[in-house]
C-alpha positions in Angstrom: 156.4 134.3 101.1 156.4 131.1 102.5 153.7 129.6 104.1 152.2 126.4 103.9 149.2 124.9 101.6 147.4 122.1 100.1 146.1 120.9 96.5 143.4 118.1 96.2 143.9 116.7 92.8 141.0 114.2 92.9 138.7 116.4 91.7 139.6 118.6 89.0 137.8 121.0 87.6 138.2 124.1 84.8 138.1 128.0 86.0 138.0 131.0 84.3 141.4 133.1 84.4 138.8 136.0 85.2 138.0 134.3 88.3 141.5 133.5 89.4 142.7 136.2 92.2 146.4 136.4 93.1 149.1 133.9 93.6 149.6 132.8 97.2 152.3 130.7 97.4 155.1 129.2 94.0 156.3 125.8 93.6 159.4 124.2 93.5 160.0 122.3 90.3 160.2 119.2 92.4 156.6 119.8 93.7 155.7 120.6 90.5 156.8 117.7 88.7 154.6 115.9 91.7 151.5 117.9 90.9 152.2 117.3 87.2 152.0 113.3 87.7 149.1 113.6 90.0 147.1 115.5 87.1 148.1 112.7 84.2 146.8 110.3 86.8 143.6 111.8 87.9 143.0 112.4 83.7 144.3 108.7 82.9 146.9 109.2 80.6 149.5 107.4 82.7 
């Protein structure tokens, strides 16, 4: 399914796997790679 979404990555915060519901959309590795970056920055470790 394709559809189109959002992530804010400013702000993260930890959630319980209990709470998590089911998977709307995947990722490309690309994107991922993106997302992946955006977390080490928001954590400073880049």
């Amino acid at each position: 399914m394709m559809t189109e979404c959002t992530v804010n990555l400013h702000n993260l915060q930890t959630v319980p796997q209990s709470k998590w519901g089911a998977w709307i959309t995947t990722l490309s590795p690309e994107r991922m790679a993106e997302v992946e970056q955006a977390i080490q920055f928001a954590l400073g470790m880049v």
